[in-house]
C-alpha positions as CSV (number, residue, x, y, z in Angstrom):
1,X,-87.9,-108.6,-34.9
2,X,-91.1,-107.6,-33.3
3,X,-93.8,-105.4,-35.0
4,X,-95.0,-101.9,-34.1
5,X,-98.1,-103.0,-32.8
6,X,-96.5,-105.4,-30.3
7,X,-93.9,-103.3,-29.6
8,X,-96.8,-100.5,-28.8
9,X,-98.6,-102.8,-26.8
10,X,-95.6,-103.5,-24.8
11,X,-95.1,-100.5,-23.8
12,X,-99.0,-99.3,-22.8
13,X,-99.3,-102.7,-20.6
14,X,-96.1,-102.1,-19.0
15,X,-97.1,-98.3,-18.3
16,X,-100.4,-99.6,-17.0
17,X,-98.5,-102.1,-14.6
18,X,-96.5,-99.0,-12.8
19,X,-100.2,-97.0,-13.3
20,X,-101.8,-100.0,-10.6
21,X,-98.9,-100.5,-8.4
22,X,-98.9,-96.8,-7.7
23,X,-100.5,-95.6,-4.5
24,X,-104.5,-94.7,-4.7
25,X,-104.0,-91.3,-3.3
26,X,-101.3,-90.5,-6.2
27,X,-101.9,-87.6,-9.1
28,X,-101.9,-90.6,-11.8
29,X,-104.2,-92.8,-10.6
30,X,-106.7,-89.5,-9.6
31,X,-106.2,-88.5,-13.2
32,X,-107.0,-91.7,-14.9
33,X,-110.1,-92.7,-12.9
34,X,-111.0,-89.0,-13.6
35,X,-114.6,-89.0,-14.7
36,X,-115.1,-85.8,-17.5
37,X,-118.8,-84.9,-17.3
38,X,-119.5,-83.2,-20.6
39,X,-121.0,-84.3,-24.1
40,X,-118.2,-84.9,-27.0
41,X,-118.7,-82.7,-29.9
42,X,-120.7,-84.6,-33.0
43,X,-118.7,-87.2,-35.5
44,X,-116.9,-90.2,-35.0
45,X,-115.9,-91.2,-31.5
46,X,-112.8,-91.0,-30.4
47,X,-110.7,-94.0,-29.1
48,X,-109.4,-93.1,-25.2
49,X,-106.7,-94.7,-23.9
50,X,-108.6,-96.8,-21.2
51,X,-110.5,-98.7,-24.5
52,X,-107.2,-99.2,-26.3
53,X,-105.9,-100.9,-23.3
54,X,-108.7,-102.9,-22.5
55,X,-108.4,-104.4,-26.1
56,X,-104.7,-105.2,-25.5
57,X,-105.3,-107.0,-22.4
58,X,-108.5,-109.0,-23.9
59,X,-105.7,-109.5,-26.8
60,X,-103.4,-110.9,-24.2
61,X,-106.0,-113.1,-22.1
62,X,-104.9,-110.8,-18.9
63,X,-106.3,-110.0,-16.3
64,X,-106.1,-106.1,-14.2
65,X,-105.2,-107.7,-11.4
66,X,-102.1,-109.3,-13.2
67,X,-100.3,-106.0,-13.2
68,X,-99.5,-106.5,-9.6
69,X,-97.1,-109.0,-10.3
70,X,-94.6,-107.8,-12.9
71,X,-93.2,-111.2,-13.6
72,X,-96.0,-112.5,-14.6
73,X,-96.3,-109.1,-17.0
74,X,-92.9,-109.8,-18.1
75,X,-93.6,-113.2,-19.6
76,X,-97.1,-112.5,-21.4
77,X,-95.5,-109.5,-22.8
């Protein structure tokens, strides 16, 4: 039986892998490489998505470019 935090990571990497295989000129991709200009409101930072999954995939040993190839996904997963 797997944990929640590897099932949770699971599921980010494998939505990041359809996130990069996605065309450049889709409403997804636009929206993630969105940058907010803006100050953030004083207190603790907040943890985006885009940091959580860079942890996982340091966590992993991956690579970005590894989401092209969903096999390869599929067995470091």
């Amino acid at each position: 039986m797997e944990g929640l935090d590897h099932r949770l990571r699971k599921t980010r990497l494998r939505w990041f892998g359809h996130e990069k295989r996605r065309n450049e000129n889709s409403i997804i991709r636009r929206a993630i490489e969105l940058d907010v200009r803006g100050r953030r409101p004083v207190g603790r930072p907040k943890k985006t998505s885009s940091k959580i999954l860079e942890e996982d995939i340091r966590k992993l040993n991956t690579m970005e470019d590894m989401a092209e190839d969903r096999q390869q996904m599929r067995q470091l997963i």
